[in-house]
C-alpha positions as CSV (number, residue, x, y, z in Angstrom):
1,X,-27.9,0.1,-50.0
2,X,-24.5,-1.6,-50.2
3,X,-22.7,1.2,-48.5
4,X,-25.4,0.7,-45.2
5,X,-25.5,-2.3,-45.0
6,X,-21.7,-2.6,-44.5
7,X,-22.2,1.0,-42.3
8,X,-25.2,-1.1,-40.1
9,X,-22.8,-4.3,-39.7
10,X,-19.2,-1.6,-38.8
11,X,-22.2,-0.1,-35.8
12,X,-23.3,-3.8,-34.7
13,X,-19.8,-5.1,-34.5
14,X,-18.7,-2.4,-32.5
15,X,-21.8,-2.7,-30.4
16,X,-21.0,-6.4,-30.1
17,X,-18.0,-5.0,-28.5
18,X,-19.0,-2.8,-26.1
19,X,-21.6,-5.0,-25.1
20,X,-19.0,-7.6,-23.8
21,X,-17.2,-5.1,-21.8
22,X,-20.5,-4.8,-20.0
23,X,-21.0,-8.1,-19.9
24,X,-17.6,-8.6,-18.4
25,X,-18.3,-6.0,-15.7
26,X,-22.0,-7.6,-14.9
27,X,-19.9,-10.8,-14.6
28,X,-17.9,-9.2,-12.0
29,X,-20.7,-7.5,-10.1
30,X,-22.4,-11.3,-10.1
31,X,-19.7,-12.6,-8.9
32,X,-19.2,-10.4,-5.9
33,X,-23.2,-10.4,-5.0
34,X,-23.1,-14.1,-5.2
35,X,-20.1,-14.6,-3.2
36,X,-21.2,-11.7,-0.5
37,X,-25.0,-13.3,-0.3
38,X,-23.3,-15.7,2.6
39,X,-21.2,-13.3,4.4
40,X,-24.0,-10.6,4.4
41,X,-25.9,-14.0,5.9
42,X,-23.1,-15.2,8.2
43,X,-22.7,-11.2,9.5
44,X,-26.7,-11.1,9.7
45,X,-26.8,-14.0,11.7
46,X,-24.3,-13.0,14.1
47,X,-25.0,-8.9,14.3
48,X,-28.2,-9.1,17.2
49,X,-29.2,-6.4,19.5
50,X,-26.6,-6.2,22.1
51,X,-23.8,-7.5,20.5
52,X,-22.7,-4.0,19.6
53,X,-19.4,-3.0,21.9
54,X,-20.3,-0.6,24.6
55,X,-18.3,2.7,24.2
56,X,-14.8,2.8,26.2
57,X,-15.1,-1.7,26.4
58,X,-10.9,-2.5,24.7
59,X,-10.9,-4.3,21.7
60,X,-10.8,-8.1,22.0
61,X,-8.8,-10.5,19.3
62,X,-11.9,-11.6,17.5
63,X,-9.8,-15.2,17.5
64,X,-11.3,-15.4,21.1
65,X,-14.9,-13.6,21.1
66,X,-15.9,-14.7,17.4
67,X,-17.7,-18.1,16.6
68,X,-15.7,-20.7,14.4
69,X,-15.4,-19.6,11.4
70,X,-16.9,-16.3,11.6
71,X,-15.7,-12.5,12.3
72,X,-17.0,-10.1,14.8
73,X,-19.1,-7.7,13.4
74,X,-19.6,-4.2,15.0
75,X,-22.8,-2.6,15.1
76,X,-23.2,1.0,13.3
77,X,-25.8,3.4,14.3
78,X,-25.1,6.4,11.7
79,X,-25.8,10.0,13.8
80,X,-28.7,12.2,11.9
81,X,-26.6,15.1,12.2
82,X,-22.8,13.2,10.5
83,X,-22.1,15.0,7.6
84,X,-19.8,13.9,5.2
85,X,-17.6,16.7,4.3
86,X,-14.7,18.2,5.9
87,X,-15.4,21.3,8.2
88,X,-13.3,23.5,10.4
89,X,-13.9,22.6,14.0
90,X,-13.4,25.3,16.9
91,X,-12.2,24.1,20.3
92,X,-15.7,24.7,21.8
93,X,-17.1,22.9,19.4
94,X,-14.4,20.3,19.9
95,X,-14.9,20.2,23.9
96,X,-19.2,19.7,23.2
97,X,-18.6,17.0,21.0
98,X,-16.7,15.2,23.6
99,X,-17.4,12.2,25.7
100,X,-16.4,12.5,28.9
101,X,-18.8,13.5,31.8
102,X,-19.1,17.8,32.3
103,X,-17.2,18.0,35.5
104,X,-14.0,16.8,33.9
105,X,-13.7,19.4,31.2
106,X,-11.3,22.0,33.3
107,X,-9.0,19.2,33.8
108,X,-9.2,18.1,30.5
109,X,-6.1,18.6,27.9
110,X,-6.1,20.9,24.6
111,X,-8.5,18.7,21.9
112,X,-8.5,21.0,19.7
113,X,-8.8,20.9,15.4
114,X,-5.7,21.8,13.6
115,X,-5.9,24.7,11.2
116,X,-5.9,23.9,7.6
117,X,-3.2,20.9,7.0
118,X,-0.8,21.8,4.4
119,X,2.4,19.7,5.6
120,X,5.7,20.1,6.3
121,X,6.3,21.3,2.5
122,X,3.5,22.9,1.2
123,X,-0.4,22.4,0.5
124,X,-1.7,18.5,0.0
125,X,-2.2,17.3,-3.8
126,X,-5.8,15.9,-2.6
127,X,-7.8,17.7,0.2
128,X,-8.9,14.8,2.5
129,X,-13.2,13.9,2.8
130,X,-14.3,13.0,5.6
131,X,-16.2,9.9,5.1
132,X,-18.1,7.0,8.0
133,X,-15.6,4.2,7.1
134,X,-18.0,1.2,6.3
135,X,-17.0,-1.2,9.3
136,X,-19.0,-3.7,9.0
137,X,-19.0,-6.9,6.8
138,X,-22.8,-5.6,5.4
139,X,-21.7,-2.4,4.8
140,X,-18.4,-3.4,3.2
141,X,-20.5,-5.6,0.9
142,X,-22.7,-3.2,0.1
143,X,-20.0,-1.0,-0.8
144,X,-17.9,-2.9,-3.3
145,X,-21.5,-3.8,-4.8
146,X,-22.2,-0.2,-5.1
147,X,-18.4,0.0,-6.9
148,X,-19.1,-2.9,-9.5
149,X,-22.4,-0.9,-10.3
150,X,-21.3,2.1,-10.9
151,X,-18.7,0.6,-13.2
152,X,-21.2,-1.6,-14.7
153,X,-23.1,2.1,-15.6
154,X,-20.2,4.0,-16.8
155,X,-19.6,1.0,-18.7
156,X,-22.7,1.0,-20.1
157,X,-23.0,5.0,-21.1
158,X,-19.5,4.8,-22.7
159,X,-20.2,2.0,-25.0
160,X,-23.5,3.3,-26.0
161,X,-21.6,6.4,-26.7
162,X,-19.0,5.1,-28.6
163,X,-21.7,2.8,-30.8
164,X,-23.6,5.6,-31.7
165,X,-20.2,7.5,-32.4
166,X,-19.8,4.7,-34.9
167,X,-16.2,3.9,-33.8
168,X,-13.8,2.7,-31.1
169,X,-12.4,6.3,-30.8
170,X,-9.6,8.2,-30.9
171,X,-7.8,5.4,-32.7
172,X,-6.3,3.7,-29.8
173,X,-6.5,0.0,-30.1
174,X,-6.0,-0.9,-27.0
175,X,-9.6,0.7,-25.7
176,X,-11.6,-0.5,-23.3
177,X,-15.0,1.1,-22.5
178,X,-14.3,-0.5,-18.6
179,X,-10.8,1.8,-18.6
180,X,-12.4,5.3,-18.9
181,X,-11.7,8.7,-17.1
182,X,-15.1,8.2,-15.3
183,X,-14.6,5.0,-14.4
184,X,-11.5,5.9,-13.4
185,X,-12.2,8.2,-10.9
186,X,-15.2,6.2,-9.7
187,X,-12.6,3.3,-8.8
188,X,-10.8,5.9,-7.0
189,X,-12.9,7.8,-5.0
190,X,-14.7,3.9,-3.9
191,X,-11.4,2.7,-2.9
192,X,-10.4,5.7,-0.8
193,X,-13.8,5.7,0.7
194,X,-13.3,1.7,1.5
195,X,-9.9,2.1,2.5
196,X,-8.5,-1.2,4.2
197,X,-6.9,-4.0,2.1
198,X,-8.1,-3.0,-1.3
199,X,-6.6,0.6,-1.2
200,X,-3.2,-0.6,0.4
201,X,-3.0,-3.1,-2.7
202,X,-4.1,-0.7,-5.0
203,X,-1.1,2.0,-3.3
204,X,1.3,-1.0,-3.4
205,X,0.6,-1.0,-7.2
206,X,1.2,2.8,-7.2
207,X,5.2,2.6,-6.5
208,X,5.5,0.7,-10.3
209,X,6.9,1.0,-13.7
210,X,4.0,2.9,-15.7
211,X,4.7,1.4,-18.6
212,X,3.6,-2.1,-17.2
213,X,0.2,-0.7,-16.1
214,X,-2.4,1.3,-18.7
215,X,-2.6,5.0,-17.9
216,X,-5.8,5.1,-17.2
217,X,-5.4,2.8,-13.8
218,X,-2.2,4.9,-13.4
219,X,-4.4,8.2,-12.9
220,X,-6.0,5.7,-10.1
221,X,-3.3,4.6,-8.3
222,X,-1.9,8.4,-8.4
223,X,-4.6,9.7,-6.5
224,X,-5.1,6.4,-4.2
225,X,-1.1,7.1,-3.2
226,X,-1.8,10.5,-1.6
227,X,-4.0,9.4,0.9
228,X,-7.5,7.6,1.8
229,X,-11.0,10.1,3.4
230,X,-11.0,11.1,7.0
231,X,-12.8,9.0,9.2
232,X,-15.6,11.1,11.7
233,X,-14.7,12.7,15.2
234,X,-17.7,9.8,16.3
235,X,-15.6,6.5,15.0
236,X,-12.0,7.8,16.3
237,X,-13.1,8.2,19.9
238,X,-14.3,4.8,19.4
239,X,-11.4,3.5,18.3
240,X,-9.3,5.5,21.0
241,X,-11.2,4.9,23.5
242,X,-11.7,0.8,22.7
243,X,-7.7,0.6,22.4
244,X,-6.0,2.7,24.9
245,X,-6.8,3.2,28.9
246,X,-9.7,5.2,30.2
247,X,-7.2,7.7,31.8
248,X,-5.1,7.8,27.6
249,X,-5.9,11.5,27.5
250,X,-4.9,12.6,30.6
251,X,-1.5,11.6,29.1
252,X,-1.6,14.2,27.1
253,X,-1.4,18.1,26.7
254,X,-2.7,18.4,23.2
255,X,-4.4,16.3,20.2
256,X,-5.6,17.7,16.9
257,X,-8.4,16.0,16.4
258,X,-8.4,16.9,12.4
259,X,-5.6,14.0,10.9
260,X,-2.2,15.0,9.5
261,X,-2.6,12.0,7.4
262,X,-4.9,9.4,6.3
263,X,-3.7,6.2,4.9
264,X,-5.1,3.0,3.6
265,X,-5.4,1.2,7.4
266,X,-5.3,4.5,9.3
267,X,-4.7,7.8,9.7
268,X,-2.6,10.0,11.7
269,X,-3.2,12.8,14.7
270,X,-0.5,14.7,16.1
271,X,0.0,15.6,20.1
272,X,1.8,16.5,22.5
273,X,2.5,15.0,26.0
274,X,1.5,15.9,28.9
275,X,4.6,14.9,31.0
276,X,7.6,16.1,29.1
277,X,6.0,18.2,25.7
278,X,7.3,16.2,23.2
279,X,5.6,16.2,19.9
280,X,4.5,12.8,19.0
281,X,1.9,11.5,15.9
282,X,-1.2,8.7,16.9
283,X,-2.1,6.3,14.2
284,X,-5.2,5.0,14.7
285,X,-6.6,2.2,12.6
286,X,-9.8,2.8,10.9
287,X,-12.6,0.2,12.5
288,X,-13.6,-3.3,10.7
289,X,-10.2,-3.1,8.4
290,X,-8.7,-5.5,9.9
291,X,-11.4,-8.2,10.1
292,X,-12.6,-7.4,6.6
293,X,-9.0,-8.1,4.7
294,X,-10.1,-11.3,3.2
295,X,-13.6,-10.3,1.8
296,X,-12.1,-7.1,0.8
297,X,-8.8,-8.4,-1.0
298,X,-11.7,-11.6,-2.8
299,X,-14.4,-8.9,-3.6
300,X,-11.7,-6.5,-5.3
301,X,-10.0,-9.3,-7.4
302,X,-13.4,-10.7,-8.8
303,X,-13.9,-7.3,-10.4
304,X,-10.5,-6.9,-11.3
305,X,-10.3,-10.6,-13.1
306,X,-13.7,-10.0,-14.8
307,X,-13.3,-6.6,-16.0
308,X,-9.4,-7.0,-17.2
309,X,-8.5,-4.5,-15.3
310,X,-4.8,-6.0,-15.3
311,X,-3.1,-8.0,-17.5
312,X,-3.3,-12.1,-17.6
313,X,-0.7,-14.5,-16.2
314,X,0.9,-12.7,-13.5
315,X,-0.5,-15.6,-10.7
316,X,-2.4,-12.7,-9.3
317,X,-4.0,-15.3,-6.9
318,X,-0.8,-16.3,-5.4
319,X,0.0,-12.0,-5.0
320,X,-3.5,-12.2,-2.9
321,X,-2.4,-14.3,-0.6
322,X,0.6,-13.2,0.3
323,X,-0.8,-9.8,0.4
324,X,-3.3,-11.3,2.7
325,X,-1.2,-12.3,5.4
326,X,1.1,-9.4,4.8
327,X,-1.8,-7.0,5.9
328,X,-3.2,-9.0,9.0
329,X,0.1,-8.4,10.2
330,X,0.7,-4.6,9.0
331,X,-2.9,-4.2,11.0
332,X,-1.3,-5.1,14.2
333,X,0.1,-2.2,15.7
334,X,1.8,-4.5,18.5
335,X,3.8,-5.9,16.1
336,X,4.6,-2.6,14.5
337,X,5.7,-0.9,17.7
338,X,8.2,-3.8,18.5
339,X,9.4,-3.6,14.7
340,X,9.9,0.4,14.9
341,X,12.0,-0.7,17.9
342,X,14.0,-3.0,17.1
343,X,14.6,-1.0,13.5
344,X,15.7,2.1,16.0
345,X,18.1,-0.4,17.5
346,X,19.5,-1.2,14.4
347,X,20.0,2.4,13.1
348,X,21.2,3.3,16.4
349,X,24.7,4.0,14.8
350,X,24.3,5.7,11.4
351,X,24.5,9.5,11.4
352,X,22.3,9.8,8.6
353,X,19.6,7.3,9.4
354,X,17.0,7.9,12.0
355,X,13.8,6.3,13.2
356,X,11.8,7.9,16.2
357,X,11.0,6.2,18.9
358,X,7.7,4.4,20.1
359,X,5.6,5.8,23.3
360,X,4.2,2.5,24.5
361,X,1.7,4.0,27.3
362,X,-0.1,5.3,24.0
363,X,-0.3,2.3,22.6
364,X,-2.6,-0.5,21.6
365,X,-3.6,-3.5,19.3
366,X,-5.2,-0.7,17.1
367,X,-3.1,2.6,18.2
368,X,0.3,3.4,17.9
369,X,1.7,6.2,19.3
370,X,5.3,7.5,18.1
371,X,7.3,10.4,19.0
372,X,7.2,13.1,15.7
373,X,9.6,14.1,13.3
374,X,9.9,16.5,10.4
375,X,11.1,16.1,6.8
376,X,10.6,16.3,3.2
377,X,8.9,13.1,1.3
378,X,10.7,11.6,-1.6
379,X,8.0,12.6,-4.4
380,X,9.0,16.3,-2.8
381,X,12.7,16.8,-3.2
382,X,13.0,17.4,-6.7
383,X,13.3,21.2,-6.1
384,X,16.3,20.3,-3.9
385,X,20.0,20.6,-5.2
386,X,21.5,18.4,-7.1
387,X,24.1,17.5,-4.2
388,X,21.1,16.6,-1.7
389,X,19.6,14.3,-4.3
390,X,22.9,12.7,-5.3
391,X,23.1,12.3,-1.1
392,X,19.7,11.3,-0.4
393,X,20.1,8.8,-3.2
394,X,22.6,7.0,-2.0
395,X,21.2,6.9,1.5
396,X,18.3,5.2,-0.1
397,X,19.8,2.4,-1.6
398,X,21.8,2.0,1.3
399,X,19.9,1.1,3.5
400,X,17.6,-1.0,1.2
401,X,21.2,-3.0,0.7
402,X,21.8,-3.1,4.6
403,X,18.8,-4.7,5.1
404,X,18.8,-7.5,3.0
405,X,22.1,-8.5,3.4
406,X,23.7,-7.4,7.0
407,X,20.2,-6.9,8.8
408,X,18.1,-9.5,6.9
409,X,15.5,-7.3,8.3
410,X,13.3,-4.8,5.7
411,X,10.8,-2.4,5.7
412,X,9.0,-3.4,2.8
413,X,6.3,-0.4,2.2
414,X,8.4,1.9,-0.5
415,X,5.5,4.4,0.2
416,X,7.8,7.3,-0.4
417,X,5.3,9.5,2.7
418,X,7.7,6.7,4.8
419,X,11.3,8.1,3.9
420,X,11.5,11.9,5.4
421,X,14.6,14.2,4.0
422,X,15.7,16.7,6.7
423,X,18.1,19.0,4.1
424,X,19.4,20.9,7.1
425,X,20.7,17.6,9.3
426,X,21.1,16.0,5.7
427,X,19.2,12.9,7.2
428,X,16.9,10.6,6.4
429,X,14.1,10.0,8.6
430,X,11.7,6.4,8.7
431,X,8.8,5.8,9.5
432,X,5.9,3.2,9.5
433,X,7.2,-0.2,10.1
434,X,4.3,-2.1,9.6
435,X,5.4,-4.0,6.6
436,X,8.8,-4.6,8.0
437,X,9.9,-8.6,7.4
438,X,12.6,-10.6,8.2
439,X,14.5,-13.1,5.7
440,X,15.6,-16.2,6.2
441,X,19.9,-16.8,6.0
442,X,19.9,-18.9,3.0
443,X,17.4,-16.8,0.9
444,X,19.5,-14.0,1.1
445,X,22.7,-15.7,0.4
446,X,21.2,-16.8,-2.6
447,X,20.1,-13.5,-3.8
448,X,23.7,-12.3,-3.1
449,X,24.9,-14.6,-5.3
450,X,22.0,-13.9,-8.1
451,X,22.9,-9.7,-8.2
452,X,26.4,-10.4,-8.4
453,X,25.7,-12.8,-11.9
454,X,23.2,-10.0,-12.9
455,X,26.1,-7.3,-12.7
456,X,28.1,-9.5,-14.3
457,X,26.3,-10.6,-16.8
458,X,26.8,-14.5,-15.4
459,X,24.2,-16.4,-17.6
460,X,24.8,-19.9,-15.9
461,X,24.9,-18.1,-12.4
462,X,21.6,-16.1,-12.9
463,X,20.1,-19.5,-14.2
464,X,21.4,-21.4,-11.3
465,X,20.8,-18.9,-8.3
466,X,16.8,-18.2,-10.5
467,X,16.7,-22.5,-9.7
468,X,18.0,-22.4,-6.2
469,X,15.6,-19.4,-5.4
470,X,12.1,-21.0,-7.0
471,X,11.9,-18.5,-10.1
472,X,12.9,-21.4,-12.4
473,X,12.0,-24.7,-12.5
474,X,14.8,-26.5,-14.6
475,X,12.1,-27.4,-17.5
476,X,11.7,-23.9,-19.0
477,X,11.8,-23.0,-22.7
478,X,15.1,-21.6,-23.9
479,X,12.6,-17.9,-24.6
480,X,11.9,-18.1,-21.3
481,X,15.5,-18.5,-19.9
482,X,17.0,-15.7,-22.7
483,X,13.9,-13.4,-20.9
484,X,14.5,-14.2,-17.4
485,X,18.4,-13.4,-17.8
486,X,18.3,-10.1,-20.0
487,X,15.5,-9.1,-17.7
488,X,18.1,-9.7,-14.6
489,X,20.7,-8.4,-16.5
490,X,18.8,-5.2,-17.0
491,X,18.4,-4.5,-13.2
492,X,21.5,-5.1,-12.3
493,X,22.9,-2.5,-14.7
494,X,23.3,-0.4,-12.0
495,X,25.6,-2.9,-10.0
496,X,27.4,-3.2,-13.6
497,X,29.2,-0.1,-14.2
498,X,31.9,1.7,-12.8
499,X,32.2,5.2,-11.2
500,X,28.4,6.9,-10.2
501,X,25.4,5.7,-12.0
502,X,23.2,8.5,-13.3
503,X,19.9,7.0,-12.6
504,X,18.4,10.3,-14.4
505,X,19.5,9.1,-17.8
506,X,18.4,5.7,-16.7
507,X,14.8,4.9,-17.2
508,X,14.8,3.7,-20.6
509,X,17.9,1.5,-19.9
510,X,16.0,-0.5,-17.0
511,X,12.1,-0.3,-16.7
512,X,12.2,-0.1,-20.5
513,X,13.6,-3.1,-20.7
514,X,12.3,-4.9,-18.2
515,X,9.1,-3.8,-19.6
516,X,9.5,-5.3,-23.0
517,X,10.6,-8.8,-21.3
518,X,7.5,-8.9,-18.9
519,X,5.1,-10.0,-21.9
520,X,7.6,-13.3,-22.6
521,X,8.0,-14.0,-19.0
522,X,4.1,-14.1,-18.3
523,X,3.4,-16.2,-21.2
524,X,6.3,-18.5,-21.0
525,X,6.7,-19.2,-16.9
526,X,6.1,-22.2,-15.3
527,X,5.9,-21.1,-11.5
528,X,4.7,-18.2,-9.3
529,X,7.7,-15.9,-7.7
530,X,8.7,-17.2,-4.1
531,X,6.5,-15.3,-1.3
532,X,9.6,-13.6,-0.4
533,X,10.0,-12.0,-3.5
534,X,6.9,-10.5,-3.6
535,X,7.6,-8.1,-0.7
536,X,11.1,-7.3,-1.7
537,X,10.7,-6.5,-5.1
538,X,8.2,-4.3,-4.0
539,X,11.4,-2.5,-1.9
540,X,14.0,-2.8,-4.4
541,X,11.8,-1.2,-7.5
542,X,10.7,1.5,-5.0
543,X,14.3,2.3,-4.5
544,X,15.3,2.3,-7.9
545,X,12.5,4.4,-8.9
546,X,12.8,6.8,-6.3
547,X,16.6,7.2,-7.6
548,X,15.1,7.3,-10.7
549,X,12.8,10.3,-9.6
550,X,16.0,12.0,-8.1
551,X,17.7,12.2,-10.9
552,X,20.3,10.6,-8.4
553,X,23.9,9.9,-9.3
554,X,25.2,7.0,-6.3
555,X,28.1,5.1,-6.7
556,X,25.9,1.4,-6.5
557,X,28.5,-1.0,-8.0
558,X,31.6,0.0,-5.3
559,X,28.5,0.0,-2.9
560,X,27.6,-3.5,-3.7
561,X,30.9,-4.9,-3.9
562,X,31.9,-3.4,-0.4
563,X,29.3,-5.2,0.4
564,X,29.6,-8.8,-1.4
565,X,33.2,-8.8,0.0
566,X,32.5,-8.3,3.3
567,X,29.1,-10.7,3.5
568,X,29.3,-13.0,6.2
569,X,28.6,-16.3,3.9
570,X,28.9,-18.9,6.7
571,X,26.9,-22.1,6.5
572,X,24.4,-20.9,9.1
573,X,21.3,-23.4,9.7
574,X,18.3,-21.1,9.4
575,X,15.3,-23.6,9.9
576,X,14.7,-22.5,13.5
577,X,15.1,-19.0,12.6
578,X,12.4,-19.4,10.2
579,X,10.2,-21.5,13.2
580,X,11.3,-17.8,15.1
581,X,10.0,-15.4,11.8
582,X,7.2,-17.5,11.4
583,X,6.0,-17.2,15.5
């Protein structure tokens, strides 16, 4: 009787257990129903018959045709015969499903499907879906309900399982019945089907140390990396049609009509024009992704607060809202074709950089259209020699160094789909210059002078330039300060020593390290990172770990100094600039 008793209370406090991971997900699920209750009221209210936007009208800037305070909403009428799996399309078929009146099909251009997408270097890692992508603020709701619910389920059958099992299992302490395989994939698959905010967030989180992230969300962010589902033939005439001119495809010769690519915000076509037969690639925005980045960044971050999904202290809310206004801007593809340019400009002299140029009679608020170019993506090249990683390496954290400190001007996505390898012209190709941001003068000269204490090991300079920059206060703990120096000492390791760095026998000597700070330095800090460090951390770990996936030996510290000698560290006023950044 003894020996059951204790065996009854081992089940009920492991029951007890599993029951507040349940609770913690129904907490989460609450949280989002309660908080989408007013915008699925707010978007009923202001959906009506008639509001939906005829087929062919251009989008407007829902600042100027929405009510105060609200979004516009588009009406969806699903077709009875969509289907939601991918098929092989002829070009009959393609020419039937098309919009245009009958007696303008012979003068039509090629729409045709492309055959079976396997890239430039070899098949795809994930075959895309195609999926409807929910674009409006009911369905959106509905579908990170449907999310939290299905957690909430998996949840449920793990920790009954586990219960009954009589144990945590498999001895790992740090379980969790939310952070299983099945939930796992459920999170992925919803995101990818979402797409929009919380799968760019969730791909900005894939370019990280592992070891600061369980596995279990690593498997997640994996698959959310290589790509978001297709959206239907139905939706991207929409959005082509509601973004570009009524005569757009007149302009050109060709379109595949099945994507090359689907991202988190949009996915890419390629074509050809009509006028000269250059190749280029169409990125079209899936619809309601823009106007749906707030509710969809809030909806995602209630379920990830409630169901721990990532660990405390790491002022995720002032993350979110940077993130926020960094993807209202990444959704405008105006501001993206004037980056790409002036980028181009910029590059205009390096033999081994390139960036294509931007077709602007293709383009629109919505659609960008960009001439095409070939190469190998960085989580590709490992077959390569080791002379074209040791090359590509350092062409890598070159330009991330130019363009903090001579350009003040960054691409921030580290999305390694947006760095293309040509081997043959040993050239690196980029693309997607959505994230791109511009920094002000006296930022960067501070974070000059903070790398150049790091590679020094400077612990007064680190602690001064950590002040001057916003990381420190001046009241922290002397834990804190011993973290936040050896944790900047360890990144700039690769500034430190001389001759090539071998970022191959690296890992353990930075992200390890890092790693074991980043508990002290959530528990212990006093203030949120700057906003502009959240965007360029984002580019500089990117670089390091793509050098670090390389295997890459580069010469970083003669790099830097070249660099730090030559910087231009004139006392140049920089509040109009930032008046110019912010406009």
């Amino acid at each position: 009787p003894g020996r059951a008793a204790a065996a009854g209370q081992a089940t009920m406090s492991v029951s007890d257990v599993r029951l507040r991971d349940l609770a913690r997900v129904a907490r989460g699920v609450a949280m989002v129903a309660r908080h989408a209750s007013a915008d699925v009221e707010r978007a009923a209210q202001w959906v009506a018959p008639g509001r939906a936007r005829p087929r062919g009208q251009k989008e407007e800037d829902p600042e100027t045709t929405s009510p105060p305070g609200q979004e516009v909403v588009e009406q969806e009428v699903p077709k009875p015969n969509e289907t939601t799996t991918t098929t092989t399309t002829t070009s009959e078929e393609a020419g039937a499903g098309a919009s245009q009146p009958e007696k303008m099909e012979a003068e039509r251009p090629t729409f045709r499907a492309a055959p079976a997408v396997e890239g430039v270097n070899g098949p795809r890692k994930y075959e895309l879906r195609e999926r409807t992508v929910p674009s409006s603020q009911i369905s959106r709701v509905f579908g990170f309900g449907t999310l939290g619910l299905s957690l909430a389920a998996g949840t449920a059958w793990e920790s009954a399982r586990r219960a009954w099992a009589g144990g945590s299992g498999d001895g790992d302490k740090s379980y969790s019945a939310v952070l299983t395989p099945g939930n796992a994939e459920r999170l992925a698959v919803a995101l990818c089907r979402m797409r929009g905010a919380a799968l760019k967030i969730g791909q900005m989180l894939s370019i990280q140390d592992e070891n600061l992230i369980p596995p279990q969300i690593q498997q997640v962010l994996e698959r959310v990396r290589h790509g978001a589902d297709a959206m239907p033939r139905s939706q991207l005439e929409e959005q082509l049609s509601a973004n570009l001119d009524d005569g757009w495809m007149d302009r050109l010769e060709d379109f595949e009509w099945e994507p090359m690519a689907a991202a988190s915000i949009g996915q890419v076509h390629k074509a050809k024009l009509r006028e000269c037969g250059t190749p280029v690639c169409l990125k079209v925005q899936y619809p309601g992704v823009a106007d749906s980045i707030s509710s969809d960044v809030d909806n995602l971050m209630r379920l990830v607060r409630t169901t721990s999904l990532l660990p405390n202290g790491l002022y995720v809310e002032n993350a979110v809202e940077v993130a926020k206004k960094e993807l209202a801007l990444e959704c405008d593809y105006n501001y993206e074709a004037k980056a790409q340019l002036r980028y181009r400009d910029l590059v205009a002299g390096e033999d081994s950089l390139f960036v294509p140029d931007v077709h602007l009679p293709l383009c629109g608020r919505r659609v960008l259209c960009t001439h095409f170019v070939e190469g190998i993506p960085l989580d590709e090249v490992s077959s390569l020699s080791q002379d074209h990683r040791d090359h590509l390496g350092r062409l890598i954290l070159e330009v991330t160094l130019k363009e903090l400190f001579v350009w003040r001007f960054m691409q921030t996505d580290p999305n390694w789909s947006n760095f293309l390898y040509d081997p043959q012209k040993r050239r690196l190709n980029l693309i997607d210059f959505g994230a791109a941001k511009e920094y002000p003068k006296r930022f960067v000269d501070n974070y000059l002078a903070n790398v150049h204490a790091c590679a020094h090991r400077d612990r007064e300079g680190v602690i001064e330039q950590g002040k001057r920059l916003g990381f420190l206060t001046g009241d922290e703990t002397r834990v804190m300060l011993d973290a936040h120096c050896e944790a900047g000492f360890a990144v700039g390791i690769p500034f430190a020593q001389e001759g090539d760095f071998d970022f191959g026998q690296a890992k353990g000597r930075l992200t390890t390290k890092v790693s074991e700070k980043a508990p002290t330095l959530v528990k212990h800090r006093l203030t949120p990172p700057p906003e502009e460090a959240y965007s360029l951390h984002r580019k500089l770990s990117g670089a390091f770990l793509a050098c670090i996936k390389l295997k890459a030996k580069v010469p970083c510290r003669q790099m830097f100094l070249d660099l730090y000698d030559s910087y231009d560290w004139g006392a140049q006023e920089d509040a109009q600039e930032e008046v110019e950044v912010e406009s």
